[in-house]
C-alpha positions as CSV (number, residue, x, y, z in Angstrom):
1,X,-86.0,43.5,-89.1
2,X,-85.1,40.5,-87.4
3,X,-81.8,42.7,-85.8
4,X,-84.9,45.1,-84.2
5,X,-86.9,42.6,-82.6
6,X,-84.2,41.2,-80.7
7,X,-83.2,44.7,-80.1
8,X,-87.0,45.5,-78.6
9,X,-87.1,42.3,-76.9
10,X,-84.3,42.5,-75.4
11,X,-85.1,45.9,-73.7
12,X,-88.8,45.0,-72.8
13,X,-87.6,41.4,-71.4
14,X,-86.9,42.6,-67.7
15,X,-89.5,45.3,-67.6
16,X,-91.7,42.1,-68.5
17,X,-90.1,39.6,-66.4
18,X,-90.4,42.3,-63.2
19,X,-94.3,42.7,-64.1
20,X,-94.6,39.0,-64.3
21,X,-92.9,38.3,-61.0
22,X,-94.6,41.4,-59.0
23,X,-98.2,42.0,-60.4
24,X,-98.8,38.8,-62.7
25,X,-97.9,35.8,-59.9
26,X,-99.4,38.0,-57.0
27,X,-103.0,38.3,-59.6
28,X,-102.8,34.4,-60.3
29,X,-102.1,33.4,-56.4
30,X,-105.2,35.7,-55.7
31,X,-107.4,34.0,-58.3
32,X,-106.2,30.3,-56.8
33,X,-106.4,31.4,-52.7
34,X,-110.1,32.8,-53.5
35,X,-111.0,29.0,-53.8
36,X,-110.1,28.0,-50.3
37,X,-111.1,28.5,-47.1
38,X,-107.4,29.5,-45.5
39,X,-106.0,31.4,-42.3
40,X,-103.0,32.6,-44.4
41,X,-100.6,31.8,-41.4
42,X,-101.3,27.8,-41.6
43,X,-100.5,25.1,-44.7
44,X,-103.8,23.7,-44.4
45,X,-106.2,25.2,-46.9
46,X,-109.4,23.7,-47.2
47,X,-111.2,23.7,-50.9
48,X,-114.2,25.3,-51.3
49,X,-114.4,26.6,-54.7
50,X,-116.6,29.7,-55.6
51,X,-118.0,30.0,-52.7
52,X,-116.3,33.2,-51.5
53,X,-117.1,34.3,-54.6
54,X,-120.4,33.4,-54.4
55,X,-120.9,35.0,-50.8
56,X,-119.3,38.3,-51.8
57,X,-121.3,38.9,-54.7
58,X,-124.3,39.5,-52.3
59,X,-122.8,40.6,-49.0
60,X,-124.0,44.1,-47.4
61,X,-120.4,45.3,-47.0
62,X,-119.2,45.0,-50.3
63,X,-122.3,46.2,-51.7
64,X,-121.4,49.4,-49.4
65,X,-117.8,49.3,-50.5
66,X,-119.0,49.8,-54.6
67,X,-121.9,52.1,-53.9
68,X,-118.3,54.1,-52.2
69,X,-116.0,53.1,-55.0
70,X,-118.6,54.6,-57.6
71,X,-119.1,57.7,-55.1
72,X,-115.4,59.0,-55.6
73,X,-115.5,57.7,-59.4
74,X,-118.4,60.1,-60.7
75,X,-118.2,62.6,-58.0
76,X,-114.9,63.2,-57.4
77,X,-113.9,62.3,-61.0
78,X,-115.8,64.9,-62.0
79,X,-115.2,67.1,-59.2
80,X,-111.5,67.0,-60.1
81,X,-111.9,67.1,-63.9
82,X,-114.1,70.2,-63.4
83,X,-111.8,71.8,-61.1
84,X,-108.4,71.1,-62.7
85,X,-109.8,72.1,-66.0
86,X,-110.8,75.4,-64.7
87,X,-108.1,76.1,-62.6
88,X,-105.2,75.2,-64.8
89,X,-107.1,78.0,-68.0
90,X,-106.9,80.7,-64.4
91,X,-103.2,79.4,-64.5
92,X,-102.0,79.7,-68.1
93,X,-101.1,83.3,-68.3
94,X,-97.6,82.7,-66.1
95,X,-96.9,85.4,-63.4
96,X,-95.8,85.0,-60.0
97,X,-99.2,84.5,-58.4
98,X,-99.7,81.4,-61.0
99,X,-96.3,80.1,-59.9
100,X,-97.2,79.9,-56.2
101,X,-101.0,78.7,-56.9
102,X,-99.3,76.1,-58.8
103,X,-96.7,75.4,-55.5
104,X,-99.4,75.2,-53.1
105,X,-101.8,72.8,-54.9
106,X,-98.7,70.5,-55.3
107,X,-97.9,70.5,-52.1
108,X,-100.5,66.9,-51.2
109,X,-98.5,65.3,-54.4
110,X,-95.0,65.6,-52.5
111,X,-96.4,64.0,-49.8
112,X,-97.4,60.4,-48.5
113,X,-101.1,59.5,-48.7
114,X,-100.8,58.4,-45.0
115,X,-99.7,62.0,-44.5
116,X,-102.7,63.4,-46.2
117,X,-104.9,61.0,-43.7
118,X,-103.9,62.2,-40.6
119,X,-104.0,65.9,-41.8
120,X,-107.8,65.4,-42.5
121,X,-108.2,63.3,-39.3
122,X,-106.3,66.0,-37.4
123,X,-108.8,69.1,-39.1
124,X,-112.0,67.1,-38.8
125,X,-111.3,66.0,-35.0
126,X,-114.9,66.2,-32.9
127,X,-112.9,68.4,-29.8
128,X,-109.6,69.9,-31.6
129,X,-109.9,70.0,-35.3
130,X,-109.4,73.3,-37.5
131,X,-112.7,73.2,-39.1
132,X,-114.2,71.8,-36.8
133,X,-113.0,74.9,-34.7
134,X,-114.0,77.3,-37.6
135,X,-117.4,75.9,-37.8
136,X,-118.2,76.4,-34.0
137,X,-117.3,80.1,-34.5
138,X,-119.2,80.8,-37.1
139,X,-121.8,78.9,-35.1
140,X,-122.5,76.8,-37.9
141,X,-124.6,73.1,-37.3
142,X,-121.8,70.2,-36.2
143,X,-122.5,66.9,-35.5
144,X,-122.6,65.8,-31.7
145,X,-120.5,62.8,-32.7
146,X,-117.9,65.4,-34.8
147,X,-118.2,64.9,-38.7
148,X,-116.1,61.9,-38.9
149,X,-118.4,59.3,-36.9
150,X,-121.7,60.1,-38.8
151,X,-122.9,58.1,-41.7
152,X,-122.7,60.3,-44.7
153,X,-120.7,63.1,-43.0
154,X,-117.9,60.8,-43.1
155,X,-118.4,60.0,-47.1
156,X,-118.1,63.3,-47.8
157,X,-114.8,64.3,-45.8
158,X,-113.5,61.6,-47.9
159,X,-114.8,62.5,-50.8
160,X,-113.4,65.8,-50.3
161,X,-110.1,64.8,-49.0
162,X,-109.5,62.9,-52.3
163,X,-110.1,65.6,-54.5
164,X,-107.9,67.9,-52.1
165,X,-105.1,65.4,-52.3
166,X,-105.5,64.5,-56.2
167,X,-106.5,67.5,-57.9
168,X,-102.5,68.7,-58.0
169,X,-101.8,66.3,-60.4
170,X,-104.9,67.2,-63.0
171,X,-104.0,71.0,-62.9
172,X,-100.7,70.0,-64.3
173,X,-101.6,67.4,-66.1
174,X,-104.1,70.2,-67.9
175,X,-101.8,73.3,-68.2
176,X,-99.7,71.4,-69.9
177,X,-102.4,70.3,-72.6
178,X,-103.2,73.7,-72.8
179,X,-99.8,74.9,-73.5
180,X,-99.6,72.3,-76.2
181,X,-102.5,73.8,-78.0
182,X,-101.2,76.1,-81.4
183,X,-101.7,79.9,-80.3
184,X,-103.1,80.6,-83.9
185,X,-105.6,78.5,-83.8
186,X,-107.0,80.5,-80.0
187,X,-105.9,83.7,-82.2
188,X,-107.7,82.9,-85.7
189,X,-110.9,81.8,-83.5
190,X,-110.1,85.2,-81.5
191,X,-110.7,87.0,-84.8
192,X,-113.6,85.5,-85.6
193,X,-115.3,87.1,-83.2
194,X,-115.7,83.7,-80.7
195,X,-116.7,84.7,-77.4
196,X,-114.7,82.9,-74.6
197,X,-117.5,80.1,-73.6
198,X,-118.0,79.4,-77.2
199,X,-113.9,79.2,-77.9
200,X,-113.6,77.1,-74.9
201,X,-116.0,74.6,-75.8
202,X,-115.7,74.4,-79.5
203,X,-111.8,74.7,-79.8
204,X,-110.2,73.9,-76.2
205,X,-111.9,71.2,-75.0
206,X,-111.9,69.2,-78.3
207,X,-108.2,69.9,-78.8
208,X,-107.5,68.7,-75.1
209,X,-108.9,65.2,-75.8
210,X,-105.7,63.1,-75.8
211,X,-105.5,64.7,-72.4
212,X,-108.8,64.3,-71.0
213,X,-108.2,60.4,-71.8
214,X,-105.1,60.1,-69.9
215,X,-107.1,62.3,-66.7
216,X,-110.1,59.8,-66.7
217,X,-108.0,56.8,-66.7
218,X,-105.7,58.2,-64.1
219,X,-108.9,58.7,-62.2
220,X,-109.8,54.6,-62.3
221,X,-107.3,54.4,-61.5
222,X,-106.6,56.2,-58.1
223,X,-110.3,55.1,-57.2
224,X,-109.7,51.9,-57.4
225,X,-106.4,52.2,-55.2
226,X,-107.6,54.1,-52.6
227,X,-106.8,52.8,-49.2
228,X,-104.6,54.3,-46.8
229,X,-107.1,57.4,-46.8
230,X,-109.8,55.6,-45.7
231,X,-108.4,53.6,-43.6
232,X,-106.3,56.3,-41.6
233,X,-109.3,58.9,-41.8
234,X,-112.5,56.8,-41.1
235,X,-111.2,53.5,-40.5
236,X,-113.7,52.5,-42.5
237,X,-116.1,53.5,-40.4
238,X,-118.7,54.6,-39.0
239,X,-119.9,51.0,-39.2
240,X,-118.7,50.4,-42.7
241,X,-120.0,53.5,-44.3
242,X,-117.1,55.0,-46.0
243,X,-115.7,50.9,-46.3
244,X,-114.2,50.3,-50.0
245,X,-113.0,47.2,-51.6
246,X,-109.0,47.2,-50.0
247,X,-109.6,48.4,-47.0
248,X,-112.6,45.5,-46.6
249,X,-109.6,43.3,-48.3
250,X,-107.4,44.5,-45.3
251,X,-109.9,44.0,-42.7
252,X,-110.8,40.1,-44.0
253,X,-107.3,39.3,-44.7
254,X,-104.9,40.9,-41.9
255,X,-107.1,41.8,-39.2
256,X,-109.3,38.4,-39.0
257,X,-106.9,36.0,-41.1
258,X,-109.4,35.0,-43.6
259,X,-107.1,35.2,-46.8
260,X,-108.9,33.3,-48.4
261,X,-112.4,35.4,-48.0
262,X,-109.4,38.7,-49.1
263,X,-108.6,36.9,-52.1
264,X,-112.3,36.8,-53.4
265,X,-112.6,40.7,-53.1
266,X,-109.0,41.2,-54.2
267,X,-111.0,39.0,-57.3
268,X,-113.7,41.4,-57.5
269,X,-111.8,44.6,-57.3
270,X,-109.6,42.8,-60.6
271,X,-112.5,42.3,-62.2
272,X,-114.5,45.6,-61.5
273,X,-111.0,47.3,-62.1
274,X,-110.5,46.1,-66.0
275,X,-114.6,45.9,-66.6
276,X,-113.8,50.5,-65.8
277,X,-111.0,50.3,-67.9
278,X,-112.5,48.9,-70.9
279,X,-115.8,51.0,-70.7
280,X,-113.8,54.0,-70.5
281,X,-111.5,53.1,-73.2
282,X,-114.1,51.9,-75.3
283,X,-116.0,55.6,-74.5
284,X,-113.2,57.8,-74.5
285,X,-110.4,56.1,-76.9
286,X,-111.7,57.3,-80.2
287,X,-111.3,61.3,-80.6
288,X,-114.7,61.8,-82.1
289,X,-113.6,65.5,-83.7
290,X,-110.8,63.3,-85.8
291,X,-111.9,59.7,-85.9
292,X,-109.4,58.2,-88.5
293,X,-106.3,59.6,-86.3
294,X,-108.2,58.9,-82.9
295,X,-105.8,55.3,-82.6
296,X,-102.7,57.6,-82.9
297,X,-104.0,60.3,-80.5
């Protein structure tokens, strides 16, 4: 026994020490620099304790930036659970048209996130944008100001530009669940007369839990991490509207040299970030159709 700890150890040690030196040290220096009042470009910090804490807990801005973070967490999660659920059961039967559906709604994972920004900004621009174009012809109602620079507009072209760029992932991240699924079970139900509705949601989607977890927590995850989207497609703007916690982190920190004032919503976007994950595990980690196995699922 002894022989296969050192064995584990000793293959976990530099995935551990690498995590330690790049995520842990970086989370602890953000906890300490929250507590001063500091340029970031000067030795001279000045102590100040919680109070960028205690400012950012009640400033407009951040307020905005969670009303957005929780904007793309229930509407888009769901948006792109419903979506890649559906589209990956279209998708199961394999055939050439599955094969290039499949291809195209890859396509935004291959690709950098800054890429997928200026795409959006390009089809949204107010004088030369596709849509934009599209919408004119049709004569449909635009905005003087094009979508991008109005005030809920603007949250929804990035709502929707995070589904279009996520949703790639789910539908594979799905078909394979469903692939995974035992054919006699679909074919026993099949004989028993069950409609498809009634298959789907009492043998599917209980079967696909395992999966479902993984999809939701991928989902924090990617909400929580969003920047360069934002940032590249709204700037954050208009005034602040589509702002979110890093790209308010980037505007403190590297456009007006107040680490300090970053470091207290680097804090809060910690905190908010493992607060999600716990709820969701604590919701979604035991498979309610097989409790007793739901730790190994």
């Amino acid at each position: 026994m002894k022989g296969r700890a050192r064995f584990i150890i000793g293959f976990l040690s530099p995935a551990l020490l690498l995590y330690a030196g790049l995520v842990g040290l970086p989370l602890v220096q953000s906890f300490y620099y929250s507590m001063f009042n500091w340029r970031g470009v000067s030795p001279n910090k000045a102590f100040v304790g919680a109070k960028n804490l205690q400012t950012y807990a009640t400033d407009p801005i951040m307020i905005t930036a969670a009303k957005n973070q929780s904007l793309l967490l229930i509407c888009g999660g769901l948006m792109i659970l419903m979506f890649a659920v559906s589209i990956a059961h279209a998708l199961l039967v394999p055939s050439k048209t599955s094969k290039v559906v499949q291809s195209i709604m890859l396509f935004p994972q291959v690709v950098s996130m800054v890429v997928v920004g200026i795409i959006w900004q390009f089809m949204l621009h107010p004088r030369y944008g596709l849509l934009i174009s599209v919408c004119r012809s049709l004569h449909l109602p635009i905005p003087k100001d094009g979508v991008l620079g109005v005030t809920g507009w603007a949250n929804l072209a990035v709502l929707i530009a995070f589904v279009w760029q996520a949703i790639g992932f789910y539908v594979m991240l799905f078909g394979a669940g469903l692939r995974n699924i035992d054919g006699e079970v679909i074919e026993a139900s099949e004989l028993d007369g069950a409609s498809g509705w009634t298959r789907f949601r009492k043998i599917t989607w209980p079967l696909l839990w395992s999966v479902k977890r993984v999809a939701v927590i991928y989902v924090v995850a990617n909400v929580m991490g969003t920047f360069a989207l934002v940032q590249l497609l709204t700037d954050a703007g208009p005034d602040n509207a589509t702002q979110v916690f890093l790209t308010y982190m980037f505007k403190k920190g590297w456009q007006q040299n107040q680490m300090g004032q970053a470091s207290a919503i680097a804090v809060y976007s910690f905190i908010i970030a493992m607060v999600l994950g716990a709820v969701v595990w604590r919701v979604i980690g035991r498979n309610p159709e097989n409790p007793r196995r739901s730790s190994a699922i």
